[in-house]
N, C-alpha and C positions, 0 to 999 in steps of 0.2 A: 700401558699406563693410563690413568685419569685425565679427563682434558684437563690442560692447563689455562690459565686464567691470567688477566694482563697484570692483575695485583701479584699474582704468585711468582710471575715470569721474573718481576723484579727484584719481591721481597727475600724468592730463595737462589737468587743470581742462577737461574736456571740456565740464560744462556754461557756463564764459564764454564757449569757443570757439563754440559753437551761434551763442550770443547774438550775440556780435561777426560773426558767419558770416550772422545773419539766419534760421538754422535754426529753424523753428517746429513743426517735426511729425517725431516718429520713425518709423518703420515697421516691425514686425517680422515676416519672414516665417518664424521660427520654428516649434516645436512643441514644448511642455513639456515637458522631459525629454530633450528631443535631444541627442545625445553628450554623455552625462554621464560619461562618462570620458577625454572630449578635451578639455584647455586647462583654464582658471579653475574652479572650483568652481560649484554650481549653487546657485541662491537659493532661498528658500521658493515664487516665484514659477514656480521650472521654467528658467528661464532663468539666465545669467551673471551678473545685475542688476535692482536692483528697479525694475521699470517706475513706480514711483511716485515717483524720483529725479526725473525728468524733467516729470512731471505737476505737482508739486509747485514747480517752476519756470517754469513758464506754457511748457512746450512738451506740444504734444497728444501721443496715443503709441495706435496701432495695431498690431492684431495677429492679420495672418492666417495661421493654421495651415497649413501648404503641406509636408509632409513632403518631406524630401532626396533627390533624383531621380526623385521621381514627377512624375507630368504633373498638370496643375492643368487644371478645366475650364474650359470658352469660358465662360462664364458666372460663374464664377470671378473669372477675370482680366476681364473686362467691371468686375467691382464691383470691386477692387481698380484699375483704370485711372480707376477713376470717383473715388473716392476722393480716389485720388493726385491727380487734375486740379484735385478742391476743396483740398485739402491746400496744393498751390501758389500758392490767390488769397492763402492768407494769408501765405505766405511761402516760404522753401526749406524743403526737407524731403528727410531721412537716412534710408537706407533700410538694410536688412544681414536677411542669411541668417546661413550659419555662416559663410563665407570670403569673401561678400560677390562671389559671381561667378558662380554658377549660377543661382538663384531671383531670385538680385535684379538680376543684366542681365535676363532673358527680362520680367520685371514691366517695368523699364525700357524697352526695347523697343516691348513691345506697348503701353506709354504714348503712344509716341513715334509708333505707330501710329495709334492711337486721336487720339491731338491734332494730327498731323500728317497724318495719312492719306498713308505712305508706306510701300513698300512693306517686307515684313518683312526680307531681305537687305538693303536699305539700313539700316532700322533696327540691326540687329545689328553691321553695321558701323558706323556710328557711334558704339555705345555701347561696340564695342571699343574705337575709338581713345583714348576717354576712359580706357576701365579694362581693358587689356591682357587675355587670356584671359577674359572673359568670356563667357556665353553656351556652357556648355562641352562637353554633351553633342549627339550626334544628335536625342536626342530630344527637347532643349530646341530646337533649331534648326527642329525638326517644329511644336511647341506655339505658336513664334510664325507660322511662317505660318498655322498653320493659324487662328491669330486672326486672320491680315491676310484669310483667304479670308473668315471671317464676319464682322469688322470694315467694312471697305472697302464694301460692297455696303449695309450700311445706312447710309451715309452720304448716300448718293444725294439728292436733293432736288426733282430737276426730274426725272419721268417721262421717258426715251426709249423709240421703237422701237427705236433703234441701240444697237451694243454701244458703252460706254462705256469710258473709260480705266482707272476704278476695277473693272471688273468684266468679266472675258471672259465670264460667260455674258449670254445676253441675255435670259431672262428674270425675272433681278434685276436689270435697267435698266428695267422696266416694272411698275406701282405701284396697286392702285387707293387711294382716303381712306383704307381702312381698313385695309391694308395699311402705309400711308404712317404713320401715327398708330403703329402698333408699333412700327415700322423706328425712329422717333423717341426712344420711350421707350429704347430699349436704348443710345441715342447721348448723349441729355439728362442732365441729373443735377442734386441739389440742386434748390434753388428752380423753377429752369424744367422740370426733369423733374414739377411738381406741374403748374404753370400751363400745362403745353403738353397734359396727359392727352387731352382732349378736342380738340383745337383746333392744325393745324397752324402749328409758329413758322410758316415763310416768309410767311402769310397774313397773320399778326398784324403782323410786322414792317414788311410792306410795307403796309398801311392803317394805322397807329399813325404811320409813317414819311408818309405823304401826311395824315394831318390834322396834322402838329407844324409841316409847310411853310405849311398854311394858319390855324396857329395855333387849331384845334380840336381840338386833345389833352386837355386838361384837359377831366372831365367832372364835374360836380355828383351827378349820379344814381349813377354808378357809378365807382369806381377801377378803370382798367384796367393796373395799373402792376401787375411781376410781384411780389407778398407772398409770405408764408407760407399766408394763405388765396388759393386761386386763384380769381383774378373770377368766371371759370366757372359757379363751386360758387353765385353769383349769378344766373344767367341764369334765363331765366322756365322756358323747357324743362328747366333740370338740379332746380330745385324743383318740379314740374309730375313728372319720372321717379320723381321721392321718394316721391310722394305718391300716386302711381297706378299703375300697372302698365302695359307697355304694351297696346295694342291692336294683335294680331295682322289681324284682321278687314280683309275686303271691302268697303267699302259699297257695296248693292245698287243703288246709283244711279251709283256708275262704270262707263262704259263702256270695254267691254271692249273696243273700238279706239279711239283717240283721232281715227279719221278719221271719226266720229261726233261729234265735240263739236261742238255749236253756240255761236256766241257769245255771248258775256255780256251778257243782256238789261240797255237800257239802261237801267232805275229798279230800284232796289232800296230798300229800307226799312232803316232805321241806327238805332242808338240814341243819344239825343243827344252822348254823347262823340264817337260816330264821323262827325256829322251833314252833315259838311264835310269831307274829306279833304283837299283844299288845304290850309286854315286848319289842321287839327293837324299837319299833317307839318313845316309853317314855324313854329309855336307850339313844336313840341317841340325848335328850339334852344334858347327859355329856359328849359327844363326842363335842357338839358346843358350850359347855364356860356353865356358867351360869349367870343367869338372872341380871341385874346389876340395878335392882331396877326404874324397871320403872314407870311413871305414873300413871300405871293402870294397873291389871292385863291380864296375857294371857287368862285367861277365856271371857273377856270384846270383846276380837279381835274375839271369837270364835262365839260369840254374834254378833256382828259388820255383819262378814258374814252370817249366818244364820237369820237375820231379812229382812223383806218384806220392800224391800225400798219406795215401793209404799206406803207403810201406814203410813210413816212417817208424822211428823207434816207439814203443807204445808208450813210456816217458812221453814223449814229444805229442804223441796224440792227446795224450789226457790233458797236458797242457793248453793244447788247442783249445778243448773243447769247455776247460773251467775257464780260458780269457773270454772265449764266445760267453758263454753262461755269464759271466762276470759283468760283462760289456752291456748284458741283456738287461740287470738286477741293480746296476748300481753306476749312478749317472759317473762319479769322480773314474769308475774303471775308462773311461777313452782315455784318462793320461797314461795308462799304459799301454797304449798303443804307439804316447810319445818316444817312449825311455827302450823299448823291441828292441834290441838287436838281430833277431833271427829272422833273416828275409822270407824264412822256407815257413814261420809261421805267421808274418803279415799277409805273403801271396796265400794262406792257407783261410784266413779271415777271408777276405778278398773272396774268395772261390767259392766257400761256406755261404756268401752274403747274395752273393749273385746266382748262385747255384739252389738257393733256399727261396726264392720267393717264387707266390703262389703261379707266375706265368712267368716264361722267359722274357727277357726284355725284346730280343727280336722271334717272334713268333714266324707261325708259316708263310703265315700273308705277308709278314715282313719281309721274309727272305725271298718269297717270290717278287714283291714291288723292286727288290735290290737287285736281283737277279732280271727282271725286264728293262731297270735304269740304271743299271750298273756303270755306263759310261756315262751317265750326265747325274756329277755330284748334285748339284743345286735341285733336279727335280726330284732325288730319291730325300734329300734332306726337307724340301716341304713337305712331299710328303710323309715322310716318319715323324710321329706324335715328337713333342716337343720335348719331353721328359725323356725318351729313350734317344736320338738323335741328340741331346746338347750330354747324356753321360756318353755317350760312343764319342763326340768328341772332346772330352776332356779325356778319356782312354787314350785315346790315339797323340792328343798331345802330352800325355803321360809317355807313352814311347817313344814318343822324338826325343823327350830330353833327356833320356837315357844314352849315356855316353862315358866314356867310347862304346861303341857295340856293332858290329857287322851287321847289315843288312838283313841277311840271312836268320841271327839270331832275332831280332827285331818280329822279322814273319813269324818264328817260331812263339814268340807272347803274343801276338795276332790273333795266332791260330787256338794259344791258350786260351786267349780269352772270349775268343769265339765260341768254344764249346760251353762256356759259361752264360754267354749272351744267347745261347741258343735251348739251353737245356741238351744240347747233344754231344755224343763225343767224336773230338777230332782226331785224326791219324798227326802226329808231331814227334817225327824225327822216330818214323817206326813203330811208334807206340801210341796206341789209341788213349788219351785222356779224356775226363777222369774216367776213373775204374773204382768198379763198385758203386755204381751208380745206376738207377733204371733207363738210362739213356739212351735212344735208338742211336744211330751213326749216321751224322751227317756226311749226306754222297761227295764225292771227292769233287762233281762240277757244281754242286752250288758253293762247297767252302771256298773253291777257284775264284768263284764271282764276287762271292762276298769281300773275301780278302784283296781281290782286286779294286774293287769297291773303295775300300778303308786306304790304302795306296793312295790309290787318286785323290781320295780327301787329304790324304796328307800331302801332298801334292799340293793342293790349293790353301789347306794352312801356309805352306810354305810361301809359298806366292803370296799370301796376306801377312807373312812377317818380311818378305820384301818389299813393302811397299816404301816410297817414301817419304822421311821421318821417323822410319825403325832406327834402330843403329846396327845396321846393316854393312856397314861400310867393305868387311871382307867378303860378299856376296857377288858373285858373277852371276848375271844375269844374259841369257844368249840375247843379241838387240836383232837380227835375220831372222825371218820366219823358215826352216826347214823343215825337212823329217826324214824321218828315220826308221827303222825296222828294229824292234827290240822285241827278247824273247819275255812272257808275260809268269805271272807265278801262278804253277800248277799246284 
């Protein structure tokens, strides 16, 4: 729209109209003082009208400085599209330049962009058809592509090699974690722009979405629901970073090829919390709530992961691969990720997602520093990069509160998603997963370690949901230091 003006604001009861319109948020892409000798007089505020007319009547009011025919940066319009997209949960919202057809279609547009992931010539035509000449110069027309070239390409979600729809180059269709974690924050906003910092959505969404089927979403230890504080800022490793600095270092007992590692001798010495690893990994469901009656049992999810996605029905594969596609193309597709029932096609997202990106999350060096610090959680977690250490443990407490479920089955999605985390495939219950994939095999003594590894961490989650002030209260805790001889998992 056209600025409005304090004479107008009154004469055409503009603020009922808002009301009755549903209008909740102004927008000004103004600049204090702008033709102040064209149209209505100028208020103390710089502008036609006191922005506090509006405030004052419970509609919000925004104000970005965007001077009249200049180009606005990609970064710019990033935070004004972000804006504008919260502005809308709460209701419509009025947007206006000086004439209401230069700054304030091309913002419209690259909204349209942004929330639609479409392309910038379609966008512009549509926002003509609404409001005739808009969008009016060259170089406005330039400003929104040139947002659709940097918009579009972080949108991407699923790693390809191939060039993708959203993006003629091909390599912004290929992604590693850390990569992927930026690309996110510039797309996210509000609330999930906190809670996602660390921790890709699609991961979250798809294991949050597989425990709600088996009715292990509510957790006692910890709130995974997204707040204003992000769960995160709870995990053992992001207070553990706080608190110490990382450790850059070698350890002098990693070897330097992992075609060296022997395997995991079978007695090792434990202190009594950890004296049993069956018994706490199945004890640490009453530690996360119990089960509230889900769809389908935990045994089904354990299932889900350990089958050969490749042998699925080809139905069921193509499906896959249009939600993957879907998920890629079109921001609204994550709600169906909400509504899945099929555990066998979330763990299949999941696999695709981790299994797709340009490096594995634990590479060699990785596996090697785990493999020389394998008994001392704390020093393998500073040193593993920040972004892959806080997704291993949101993984790992993804399997704890999987419940009921044996021990045994537990290692079996361990070991699933080892092969994922590693780009290699595991042996799991006989059969090497995945298949059909260019995967070397990971040797039977570094998975030992590794998985050994992941244990112990869960281990020390545990220990950190006993502390006190959990609610804890059905938790035995051994109070004598002993030890004991247990056999270790090969």
């Amino acid at each position: 729209m056209a600025r409005p003006s304090t004479a107008n604001i009154a004469a055409r009861n503009i603020i009922q109209q808002f009301h009755s319109w549903g209008i909740r948020t102004v927008i000004n892409l103004q600049t204090p003082g702008e033709h102040a000798s064209c149209g209505p007089p100028l208020t103390k505020s710089g502008f036609t009208y006191d922005p506090t007319i509006f405030m004052a009547n419970d509609i919000y009011y925004y104000n970005f400085a965007w001077p009249d025919y200049a180009e606005a940066s990609l970064s710019g319009l990033l935070n004004m599209a972000k804006v504008l997209s919260f502005a809308l949960q709460e209701g419509r919202v009025a947007i206006h330049c000086h004439a209401g057809l230069g700054r304030t279609g091309v913002l419209i547009a690259c909204y349209l962009v942004y929330s639609l992931r479409i392309r910038a010539n379609d966008a512009i035509r549509l926002v003509r058809k609404k409001r005739p000449k808009s969008v009016q110069t060259s170089g406005q027309i330039l400003c929104v592509q040139q947002f659709e070239h940097y918009m579009l390409p972080q949108t991407i979600v699923f790693s390809s090699k191939e060039t993708l729809n959203l993006t003629k180059d091909k390599k912004t269709s290929e992604f590693t974690l850390k990569q992927y974690l930026y690309r996110q924050r510039a797309t996210l906003h509000g609330l999930e722009e906190r809670a996602f910092r660390e921790l890709p959505k699609i991961v979250y969404c798809l294991c949050e979405r597989l425990l709600k089927l088996c009715g292990c979403h509510q957790s006692v230890g910890m709130d995974f629901r997204i707040k204003n504080k992000p769960f995160y800022k709870s995990f053992m490793v992001y207070k553990l970073r706080k608190t110490k600095p990382p450790d850059p270092t070698t350890p002098e007992e990693a070897a330097t090829e992992l075609d060296q590692v022997t395997a995991l001798p079978m007695v090792e010495w434990r202190d009594p919390v950890e004296e049993d690893i069956e018994r706490n990994l199945e004890s640490v469901s009453r530690i996360t709530g119990t089960a509230n009656n889900g769809s389908i049992p935990a045994l089904q999810i354990h299932e889900a992961f350990t089958v050969d996605h490749h042998s699925l029905p080809d139905e069921r594969q193509k499906y896959l691969k249009q939600l993957r596609n879907d998920i890629n193309q079109q921001r609204d597709a994550f709600d169906k990720i909400n509504v899945e029932e099929d555990p066998t096609i979330l763990t299949g997202l999941l696999f695709e997602w981790l299994e797709g990106l340009k490096q594995p999350v634990l590479d060699r060096e990785d596996l090697s520093l785990i493999v020389g610090r394998a008994y001392n959680v704390e020093s393998c977690a500073l040193a593993l990069t920040m972004e892959d250490i806080m997704l291993i443990e949101y993984l790992l407490r993804f399997v704890t509160r999987l419940r009921p479920l044996a021990a045994n089955k537990k290692v079996d999605i361990l070991k699933r998603l080892l092969a994922s985390l590693t780009h290699q495939t595991v042996s799991v219950n006989g059969r090497c997963l995945p298949t059909r994939k260019d995967f070397q095999r990971l040797r039977d003594g570094t998975c030992s370690q590794v998985i050994n590894f992941m244990l112990r961490m869960i281990m020390e989650l545990q220990k950190d949901m006993v502390k006190p002030g959990r609610d804890d209260a059905d938790v035995v805790v051994p109070q004598r230091p002993q030890r004991f001889r247990i056999k270790a998992w090969k």
